[in-house]
N, C-alpha and C positions, 0 to 999 in steps of 0.2 A: 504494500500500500504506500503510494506517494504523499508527498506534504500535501497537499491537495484535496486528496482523498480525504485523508486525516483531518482537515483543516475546518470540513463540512459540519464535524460534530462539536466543535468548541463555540461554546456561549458565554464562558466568562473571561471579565477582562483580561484576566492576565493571561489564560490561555490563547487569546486573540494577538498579545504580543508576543510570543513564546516562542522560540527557533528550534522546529521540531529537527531539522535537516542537521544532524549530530556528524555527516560525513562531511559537510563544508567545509568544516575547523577542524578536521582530525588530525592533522597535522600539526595545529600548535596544544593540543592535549597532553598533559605532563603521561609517559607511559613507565611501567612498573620500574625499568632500570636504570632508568633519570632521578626517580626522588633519590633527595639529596635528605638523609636523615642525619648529616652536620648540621643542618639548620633546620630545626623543628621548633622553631618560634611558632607562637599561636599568631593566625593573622585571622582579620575580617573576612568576609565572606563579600563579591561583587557588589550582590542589591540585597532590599532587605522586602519581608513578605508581609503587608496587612492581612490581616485574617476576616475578611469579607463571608457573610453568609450566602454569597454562591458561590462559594469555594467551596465550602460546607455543603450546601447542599449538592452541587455536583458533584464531586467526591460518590459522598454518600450512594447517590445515582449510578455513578461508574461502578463503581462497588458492587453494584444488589445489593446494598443494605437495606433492609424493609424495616428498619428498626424506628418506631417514630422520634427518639428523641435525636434521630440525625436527620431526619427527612423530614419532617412536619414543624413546622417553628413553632403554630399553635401550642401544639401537646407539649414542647419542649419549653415554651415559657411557663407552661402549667407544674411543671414537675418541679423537682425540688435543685435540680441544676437552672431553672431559670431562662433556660438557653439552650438552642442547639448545641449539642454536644459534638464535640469535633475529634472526630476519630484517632486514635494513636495512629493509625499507617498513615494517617495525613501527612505524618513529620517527613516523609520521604517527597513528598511533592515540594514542602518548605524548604528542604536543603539543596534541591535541583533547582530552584529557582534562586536561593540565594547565592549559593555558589558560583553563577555565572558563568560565562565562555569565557574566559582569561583567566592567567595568571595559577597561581597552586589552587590544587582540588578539583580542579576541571576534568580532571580526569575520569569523574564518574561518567561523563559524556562517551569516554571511547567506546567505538564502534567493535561489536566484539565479545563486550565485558557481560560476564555473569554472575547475579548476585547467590553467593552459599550462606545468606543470611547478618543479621542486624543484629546491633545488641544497643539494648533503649534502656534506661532509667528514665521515671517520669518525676520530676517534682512536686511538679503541678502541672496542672491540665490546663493546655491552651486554649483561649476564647476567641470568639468573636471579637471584633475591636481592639486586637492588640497587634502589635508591630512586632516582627521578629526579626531577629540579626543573628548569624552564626559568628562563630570562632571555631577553626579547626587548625589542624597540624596532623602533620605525619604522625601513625602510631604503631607502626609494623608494615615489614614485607615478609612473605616467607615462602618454601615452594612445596608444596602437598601434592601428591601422588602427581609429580609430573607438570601441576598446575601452576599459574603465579599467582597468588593470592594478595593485595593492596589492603593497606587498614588506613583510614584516618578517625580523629578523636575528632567527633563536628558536634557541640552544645548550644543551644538554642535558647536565645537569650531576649525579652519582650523590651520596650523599649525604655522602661522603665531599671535596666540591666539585673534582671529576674533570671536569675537560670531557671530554665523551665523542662528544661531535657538533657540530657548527656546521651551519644549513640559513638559506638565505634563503626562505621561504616565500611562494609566489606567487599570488595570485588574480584573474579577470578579476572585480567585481564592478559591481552598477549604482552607477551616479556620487551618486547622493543618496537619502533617506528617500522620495522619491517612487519614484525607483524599484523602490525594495524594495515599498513598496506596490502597487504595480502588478504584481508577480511574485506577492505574495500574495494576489492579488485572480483571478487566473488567466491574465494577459498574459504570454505569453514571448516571448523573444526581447528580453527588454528592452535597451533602450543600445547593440539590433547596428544 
């Protein structure tokens, strides 16, 4: 499916800005055997995500979630949260959009990359009406049966400087710029 295609189903703002085309930039994508773990300063994250209730509710939508305190705002003002409640996998939409096409962390964008899972602490639970900003840094690389596996430490912080999440974020990606070329050329299975 082209950007195009894809393009037909987006109704909210930010997905209406969003640069789905991950192979345009692939070339300036930080890849597994460039991070430089001499320098694991924490940095900011590109932009930062308002937390808009159709964000929420599409989400949810995407999802099939039929749950009403994510799909109904009614029922959700009514309950004892007050509010649509916003999904914990939300947080993965927040750090793709904060993290940006530049610079460190972009990397979750390469072409190729497979997620073998997330690890979340929650603080507190994010709202409606809050602003969010990451801080991440390198937190591991290592090679599993064969695989290259990327960690960063990416914590979500409201604008208020609230930590509200901490997530080690995981990817198996190909080990170098050749590999990635080689996914974008139409080779899969690269690096297995």
């Amino acid at each position: 499916m082209d950007e195009q295609q894809v393009r037909k189903y987006f109704r909210t703002e930010k997905q209406l800005q969003f640069r789905t085309d991950f192979f345009d930039a692939a070339e300036d994508y930080e890849v597994w055997e460039e991070i430089d773990f001499a320098n694991v300063q924490e940095i900011e994250g590109e932009n930062t995500f308002e937390i808009k209730e159709e964000d929420v509710l599409f989400f949810a939508e995407a999802a099939l979630d039929t749950n009403p305190l994510v799909r109904d705002p009614e029922v959700a003002r009514r309950s004892t949260y007050g509010e649509l409640f916003v999904h914990p996998v939300f947080i993965t939409s927040i750090i793709f959009w904060c993290v940006g096409e530049k610079g460190r962390g972009n990397w979750i964008r390469t072409p190729g990359a497979r997620n073998p899972g997330q690890s979340c602490v929650i603080h507190e639970y994010l709202r409606i009406g809050e602003t969010i900003h990451i801080k991440m840094k390198p937190h591991d690389r290592f090679i599993k049966r064969g695989k290259y596996h990327l960690q960063y430490k990416v914590d979500l912080y409201n604008q208020h400087d609230v930590l509200k999440v901490e997530t080690i974020t995981t990817l198996i990606l190909p080990k170098d710029r050749e590999g990635i070329r080689r996914f974008l050329a139409g080779e899969r299975g690269v690096d297995d």
